[in-house]
Each structure stands twice: as C-alpha cells, then as structure tokens.
N, C-alpha and C positions, 0 to 999 in steps of 0.2 A: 137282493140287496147286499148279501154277502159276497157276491162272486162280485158287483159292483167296489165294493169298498175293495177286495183284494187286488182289481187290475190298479184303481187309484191308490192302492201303497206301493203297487211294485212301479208306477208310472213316475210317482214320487222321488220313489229311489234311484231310477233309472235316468232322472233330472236329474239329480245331487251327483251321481257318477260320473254323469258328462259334461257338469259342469267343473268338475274337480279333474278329469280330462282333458279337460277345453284348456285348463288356467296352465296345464305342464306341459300340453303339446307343444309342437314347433310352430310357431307365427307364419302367419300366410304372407306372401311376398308382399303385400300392402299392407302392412303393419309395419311401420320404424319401430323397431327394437333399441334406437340408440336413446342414451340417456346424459347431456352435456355436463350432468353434475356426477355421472360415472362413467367417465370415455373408455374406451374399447382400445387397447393397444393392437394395434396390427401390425407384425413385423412383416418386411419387406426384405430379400437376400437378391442382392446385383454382382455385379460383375465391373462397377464402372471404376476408373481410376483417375488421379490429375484433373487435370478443368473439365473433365466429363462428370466427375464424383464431385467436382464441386458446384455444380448450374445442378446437377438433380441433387443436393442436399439443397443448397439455394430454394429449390421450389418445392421440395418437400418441405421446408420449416415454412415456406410461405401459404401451404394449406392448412399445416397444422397452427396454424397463428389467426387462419381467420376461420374457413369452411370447417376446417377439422373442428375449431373448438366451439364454433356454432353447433354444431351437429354433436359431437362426442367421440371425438375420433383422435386418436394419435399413431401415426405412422413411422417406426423405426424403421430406418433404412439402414441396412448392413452390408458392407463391401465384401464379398468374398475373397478378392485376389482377381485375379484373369477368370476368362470364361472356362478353361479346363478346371480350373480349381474350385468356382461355382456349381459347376455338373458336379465334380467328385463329392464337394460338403451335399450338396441334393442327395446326389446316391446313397451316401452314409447314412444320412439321416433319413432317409426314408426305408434303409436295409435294416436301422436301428442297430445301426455299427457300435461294437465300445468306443465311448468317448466322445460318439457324437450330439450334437446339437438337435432338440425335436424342430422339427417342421416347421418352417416358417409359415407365416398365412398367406403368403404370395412371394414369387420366385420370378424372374429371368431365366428364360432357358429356348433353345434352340430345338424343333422341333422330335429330333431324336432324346434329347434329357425327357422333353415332357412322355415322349410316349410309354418312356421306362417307367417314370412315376405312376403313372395313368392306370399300368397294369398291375403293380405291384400293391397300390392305395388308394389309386381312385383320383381325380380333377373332378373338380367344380365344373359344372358344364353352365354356363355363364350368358347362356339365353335364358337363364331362371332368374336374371337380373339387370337385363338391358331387354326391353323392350323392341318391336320389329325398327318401328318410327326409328328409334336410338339407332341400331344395327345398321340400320340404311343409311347413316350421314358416315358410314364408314366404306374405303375403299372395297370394293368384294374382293378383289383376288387378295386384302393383305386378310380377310375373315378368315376367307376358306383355307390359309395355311395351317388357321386355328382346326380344322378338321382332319382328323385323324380314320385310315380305310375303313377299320371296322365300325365306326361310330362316328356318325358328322355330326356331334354338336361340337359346341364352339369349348374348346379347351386352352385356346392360346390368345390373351388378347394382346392386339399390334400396340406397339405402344410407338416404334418409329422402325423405319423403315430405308434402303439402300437397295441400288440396283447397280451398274455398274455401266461407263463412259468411256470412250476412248480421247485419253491424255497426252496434248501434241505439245513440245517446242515449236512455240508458235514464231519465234525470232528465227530457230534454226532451217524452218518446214516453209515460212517464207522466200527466205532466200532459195533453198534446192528447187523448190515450187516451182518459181520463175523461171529460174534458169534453166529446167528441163519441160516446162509449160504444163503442167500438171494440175488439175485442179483439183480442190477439197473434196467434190464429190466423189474420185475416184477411191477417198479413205474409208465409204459408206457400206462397201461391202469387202467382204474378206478376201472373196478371191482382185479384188483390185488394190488393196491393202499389200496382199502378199507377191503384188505383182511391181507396186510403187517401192517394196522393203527391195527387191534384186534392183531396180535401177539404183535407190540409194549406194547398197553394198556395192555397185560397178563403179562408180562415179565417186564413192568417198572411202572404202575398202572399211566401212564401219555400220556395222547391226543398224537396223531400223528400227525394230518395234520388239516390244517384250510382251507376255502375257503375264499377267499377275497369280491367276487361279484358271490352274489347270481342270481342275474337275467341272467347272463352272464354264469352262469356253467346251466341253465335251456335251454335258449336258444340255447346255442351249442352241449348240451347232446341231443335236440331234431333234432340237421341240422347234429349229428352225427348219430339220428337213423333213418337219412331220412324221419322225421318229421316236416315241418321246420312249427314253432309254430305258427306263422300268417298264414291266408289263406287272399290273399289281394284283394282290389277290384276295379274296374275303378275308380271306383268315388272317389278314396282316403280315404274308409274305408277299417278295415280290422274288422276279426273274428278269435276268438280265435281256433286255431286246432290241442290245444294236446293231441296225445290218450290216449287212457287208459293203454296200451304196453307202453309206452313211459314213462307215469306217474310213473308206475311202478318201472319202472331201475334208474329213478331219484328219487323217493322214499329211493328204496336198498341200493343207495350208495351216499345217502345227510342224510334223517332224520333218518334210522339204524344206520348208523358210532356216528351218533351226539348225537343220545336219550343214545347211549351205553358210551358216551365219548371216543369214538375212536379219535373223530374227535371235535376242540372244537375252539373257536372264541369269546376270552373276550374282546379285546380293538379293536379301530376305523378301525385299519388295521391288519390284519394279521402279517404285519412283528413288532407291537408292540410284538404280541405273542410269535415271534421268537427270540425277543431280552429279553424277559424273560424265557425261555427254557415250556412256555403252550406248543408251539410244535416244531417239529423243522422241518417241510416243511409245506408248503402251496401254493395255486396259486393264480397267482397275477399281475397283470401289469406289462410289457417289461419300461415302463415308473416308475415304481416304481423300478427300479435294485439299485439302488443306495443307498433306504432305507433299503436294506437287511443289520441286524447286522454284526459287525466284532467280535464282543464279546458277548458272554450272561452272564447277571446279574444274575443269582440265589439268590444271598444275597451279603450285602453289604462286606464279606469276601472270597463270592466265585464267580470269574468274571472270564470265562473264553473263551480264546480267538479259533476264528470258520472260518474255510474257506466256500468257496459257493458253491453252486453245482446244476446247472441248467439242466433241463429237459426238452424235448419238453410238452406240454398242453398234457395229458394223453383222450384217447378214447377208447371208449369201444371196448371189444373184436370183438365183430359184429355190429360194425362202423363204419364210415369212417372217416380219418382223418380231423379235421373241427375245424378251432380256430377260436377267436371273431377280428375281425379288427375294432379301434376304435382309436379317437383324433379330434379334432373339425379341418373343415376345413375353407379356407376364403371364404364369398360371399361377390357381387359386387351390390352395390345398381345400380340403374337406376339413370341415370344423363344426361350430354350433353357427347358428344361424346370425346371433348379431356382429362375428369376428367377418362372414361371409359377406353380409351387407355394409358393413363399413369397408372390405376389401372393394367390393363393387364400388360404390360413394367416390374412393378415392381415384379408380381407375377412370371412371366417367371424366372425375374434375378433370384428371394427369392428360386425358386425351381429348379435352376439349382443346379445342384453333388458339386460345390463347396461349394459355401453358404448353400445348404442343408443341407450336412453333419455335417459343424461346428453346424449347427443349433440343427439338431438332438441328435447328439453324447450329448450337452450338457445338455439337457432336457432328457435323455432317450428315446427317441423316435427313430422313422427310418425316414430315406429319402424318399421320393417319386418315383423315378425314378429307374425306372430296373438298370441301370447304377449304382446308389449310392447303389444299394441294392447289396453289395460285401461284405463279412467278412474283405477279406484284407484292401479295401479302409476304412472301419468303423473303423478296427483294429488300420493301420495306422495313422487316424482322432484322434484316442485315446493318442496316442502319441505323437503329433504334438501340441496338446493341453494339453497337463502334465494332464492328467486324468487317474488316477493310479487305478481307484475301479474295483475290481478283477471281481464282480457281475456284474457291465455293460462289463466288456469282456466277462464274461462266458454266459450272456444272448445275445450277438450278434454273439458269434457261435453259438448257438441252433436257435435263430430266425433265424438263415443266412441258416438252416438248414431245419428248419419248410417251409421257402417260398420255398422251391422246390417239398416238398411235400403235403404239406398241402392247403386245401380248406379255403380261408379268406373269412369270413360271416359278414356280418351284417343288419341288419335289416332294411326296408325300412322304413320313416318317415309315418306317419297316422295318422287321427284324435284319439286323446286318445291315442296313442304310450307314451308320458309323463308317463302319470296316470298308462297304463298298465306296464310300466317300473315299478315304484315306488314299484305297488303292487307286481309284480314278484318279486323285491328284499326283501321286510318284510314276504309274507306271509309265505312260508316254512320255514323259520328263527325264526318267531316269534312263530310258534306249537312248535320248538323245545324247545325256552326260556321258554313257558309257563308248558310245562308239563317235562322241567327239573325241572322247580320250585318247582312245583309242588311233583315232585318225593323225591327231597334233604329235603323237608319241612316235609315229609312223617315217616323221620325216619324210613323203613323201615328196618326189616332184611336182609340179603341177595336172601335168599330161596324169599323171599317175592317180594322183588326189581325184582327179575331175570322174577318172575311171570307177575307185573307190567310190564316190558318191553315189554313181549312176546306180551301181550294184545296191549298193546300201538305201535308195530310194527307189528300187523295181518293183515290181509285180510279186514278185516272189517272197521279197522280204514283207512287204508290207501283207499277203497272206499268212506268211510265219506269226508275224508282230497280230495279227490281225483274231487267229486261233489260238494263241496263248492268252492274248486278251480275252477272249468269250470264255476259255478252261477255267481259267484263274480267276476271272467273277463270279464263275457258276459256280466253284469251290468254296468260294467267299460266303454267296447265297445260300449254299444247300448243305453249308458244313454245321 
C-alpha cells in the first residue's frame, strides 16, 4: 500500500510538472498564437523605391487594415535604400555591428545575403509553416532557389520573379527585315542573332544588339550547352567548370560580334542604347519592360517615335532552351514562435494570385504561383490598373510563353558565388573595352583594322583569354 501511494505522489507530481511545462513550451504549429486584441509587430526590411515602395506599402496597409487586424498582425515595412544597402544593414545587423539595427523578422535578399545570414544565425526553414498542398500552388524551380547545397529546406520565399527577353525596335527591325528578307525566327537563336547583327553593321555601319548582363548571357549560354558553370560541393563550395567547348561559342558570339561592332553597350543599361538608336535590340530583364523606349533621340531635331517587339531569350542552335530566373526573395529570421507565424500569415496573404499579381504587374516582375502565372489573368491585371506600356504587355506574352517551354536556371548560393558573380560580369566585357581602345586609338587603315581583328579573335587569343579566365576564377574560388 505504501509503495502504491508513493508511485501515486510521484505520478502526481510528474502531472503538475508537465503540466507547467506544457503552459511555457513552444506551441505546436496548429495552435494560433496570435491574439487581435495584442497584435504581433512584424518588421519587414526591403529594398523597394519610387512607385515600387509605393504599390508594396499600398498593399501592406491594405492587409494590415483587414487580415492583419482580423488575426493580430501588424507589418512594418522598412526601405532600406538600393539592394547593396539592404545586404549591407542585413550584414550589420546580423554581425551585430555598432550602431546597428537588431534583425528584422523578415528581409529581402538575393540568395547570396541569405546564405551569409543562414550561417552566421540561422533562417527560418519555412516548410514548418506552409504546408505540401500550400508549397505545390508554387512554381518549383522559383522554391528550389529557396534551397541552399548544404541544406534543402526552404529558406527563401519567392515573393516575385523576372527572367530575361530579347528587346527589339520593332519600327527599326521592320524596315531592315524586309529589305534584306530576314525573318523574326532568325533572332531565336544566338548564333543567327550574331549573324543578322553583321548584316546590320554592313548595311547601316551601326551596332545591332547589346547584352545587358554579362554574367547571366555566360551562365545560361553554359546550362544551354549542358555545361552548367559551377560544379558544387557538399560542403558549400563550388569549382569553376567551363569548358573549353563551351568557352568557345561564348567567345563566337559575345567578344566577335563586339570586337567587330556588331554588337555594342555605351551606357549603364542597354535600353539607354536603345533610346539613342546605338542599337536597336538587346536582352535584358522581364523587370526592366517598362524602360524600353517609346521614341529614339538621334538628335535634338530628329526624335522618332518606335513600337516594341519582344522575343523569347534566344539559344543556341544545339541547345536547350534555358533562361536565367532571378528577384530577391523574403527570408524569416528566427524568433519566438508567434513573430514566426504571423511572418508566415503575411507571406501566404502577400503571395497569394490576388495581391501577387498587383504586386508584380507593377514592378515588372511575375507572380509566384502556377495560378497567377496566366497571360490573361497578367493581361487582365494590366488593365484593371490603367497600365497602358505596350513593352510590359508584349513581354508577359512571351514570358507567358517561355514558362511552358523553357528550363528556369539559377544558380545555387556558395562561398565566393558574390566575388565569382562580379568577375563573370567585367571580365569578357572589359577584353572587349580594352582592346576596342585600343584598336580606335590605333588609327588604323582598313586592310590593317581587318588584320588586327582577325588576330585579336584567333585561336590563340581566345586560348589565352580562355586560361586566364579558368586562373582567375579558381583564384577567386579557392582563395
């Protein structure tokens, strides 16, 4: 009787304990922790500016005005400045730099900031709060950019998205078209791109086509010849691995077109180039549609007016169809559990079809979700919103177009991913500036010029160019 009543006090107490355990633990993901009559601030840290900072305030005060305050949720959203300046207050604050600001509950950032966070403090891994069903109404390849080598759960969620179009003077490209009988299709792949920019430059003695982002025509020229340019590694290194094949065709048809002036890129963007007739296509951000000219300036008496004319992102002939998918997504710092689940709550709303699409339409970007990703619904979105630019229509048929056929790439985050980004975009760009310079400064004859060229795009040089290139990444890599 006595060993009886002992296990029933220690059974006793062993209830009282768990129950007073139970009351201070962390709540099970089925339990709402939010309370309407004590909402949950969640700060939010972006990167938006101008009528981008004003359609996502617009739509953050219109969740915190109804769902937020149904539920108990209030969303501060805070501008950081440009995207370099958002990374830099992240880094600070999460290095717990003097003077900095603690940790927002949810961030913007580009999958190299998130990775740094990730290591340093930890992401919210955000399959603890979107269910499979949920996860499925989302594009997969914009998920998986949320996965990081060493660890695939989900640490980036897409909030909007951009890929990248080829942007013609459709007035100009008309006219040349006919008159040399050329069709559209021949713009579809890059070696008939680079072959239509030399008739141009014969025929008008003026650049064809510009590239906008050098690292991004390297990268996808290589995941279109089945070369995809990182080799990665558990550890979350990677190794450079472009071939010499590879090099090659990105050589023919980036520094030939360009040393020849087929192909030419004087101001910050491409579509400056377009708005002074340098060229009249180029490719360029799905989020840049909007900066395509309506008119090009030739001189201050001759300004004339140009429709648009969008293309799918052109691949080589023995390629596979392969465009770059890019746009910072949100990450959710680590916190207590009701700051987490109202960060959740508000990402669900932000990326549901409705709110998406206004979101997107307005910035240039796309939607997240298979659903939102319709030409008509975008179309639609367009008019609903007095958004009249001819350029963001004609690039949401061809994107709307692209995602059915097209392979969306992007590159996994890495130690040195930064640094090797930086260099992929200057180095082949900056051979070309240096030994244009070089050439113009030359005064050369023709006969002479033409000689020059031929040496400067041989065999030999493009070896040279070719093994500095593989030194100078692996340096980048393994320094």
């Amino acid at each position: 009787m006595k060993i009886y009543k002992s296990v029933l006090s220690i059974f006793c107490i062993l209830t009282i304990l768990f129950s007073f355990t139970s009351c201070s633990s962390k709540p099970t993901e089925k339990e709402n922790p939010l309370d309407p009559q004590k909402p949950v601030t969640v700060v939010l840290w972006h990167y938006y500016n101008g009528n981008i900072k004003e359609k996502f305030d617009e739509i953050v005060s219109e969740f915190n005005e109804t769902v937020g305050m149904e539920k108990g949720i209030v969303v501060d959203a805070q501008s950081q400045g440009d995207v370099d300046q958002l990374a830099t207050s992240v880094q600070n604050s999460v290095n717990q730099a003097i003077g900095s600001s603690p940790m927002p509950d949810l961030f913007a950032a580009y999958p190299d900031t998130a990775l740094t966070v990730h290591k340093i403090k930890g992401l919210v891994n955000l399959e603890q709060y979107f269910t499979q069903d949920e996860l499925n109404e989302y594009r997969k390849e914009f998920l998986e950019e949320g996965n990081f080598l060493f660890d695939e759960g989900l640490y980036i969620m897409p909030i909007a998205k951009s890929t990248e179009n080829l942007f013609i003077n459709k007035t100009s490209w008309e006219k040349f078209a006919t008159e040399n009988s050329i069709d559209d299709k021949k713009l579809q792949t890059w070696e008939g791109l680079t072959e239509v920019a030399a008739v141009y430059y014969e025929n008008t003695g003026k650049s064809f086509f510009g590239i906008d982002s050098n690292a991004n025509y390297m990268i996808q020229a290589a995941m279109q010849l089945e070369n995809e340019i990182y080799k990665y590694n558990e550890d979350g290194s990677a190794e450079f691995n472009l071939s010499k094949d590879s090099a090659y065709k990105i050589w023919q048809n980036y520094y030939v077109p360009y040393i020849n002036k087929h192909f030419a890129k004087t101001g910050r963007f491409s579509s400056d180039d377009a708005k002074t007739g340098t060229v009249i296509a180029y490719v360029g951000s799905t989020a840049g549609a909007s900066y395509f000219p309506t008119e090009v300036t030739f001189s201050q008496d001759n300004i004339v007016r140009i429709e648009p004319l969008t293309i799918a992102y052109p691949h080589f002939e023995s390629g596979n169809p392969v465009a770059i998918q890019q746009g910072a997504g949100i990450c959710m710092t680590k916190s207590d559990y009701a700051h987490e689940y109202a960060s959740a709550e508000f990402l669900k709303w932000f990326t549901d079809t409705k709110q998406n699409v206004k979101f997107a339409i307005t910035t240039g970007y796309f939607p997240v979700k298979n659903e939102a990703l319709n030409e008509e619904i975008l179309l639609a979105a367009l008019e609903e919103n007095n958004i009249n630019s001819e350029s963001i229509k004609s690039t949401i048929k061809t994107t709307s177009k692209m995602l059915e056929t097209y392979e969306l790439y992007s590159n996994k985050p890495f130690d040195k991913s930064y640094e090797i980004r930086r260099f992929l975009e200057t180095s082949l760009f900056d051979k070309v500036t240096t030994d244009l310079e070089a050439l113009d400064s030359s005064n050369l004859e023709i006969d002479e010029r033409a000689k020059a060229i031929e040496e400067l795009t041989s065999m030999p040089s493009f070896e040279k160019w070719y093994e500095d290139l593989v030194n100078n990444a692996n340096k980048i890599l393994k320094g």
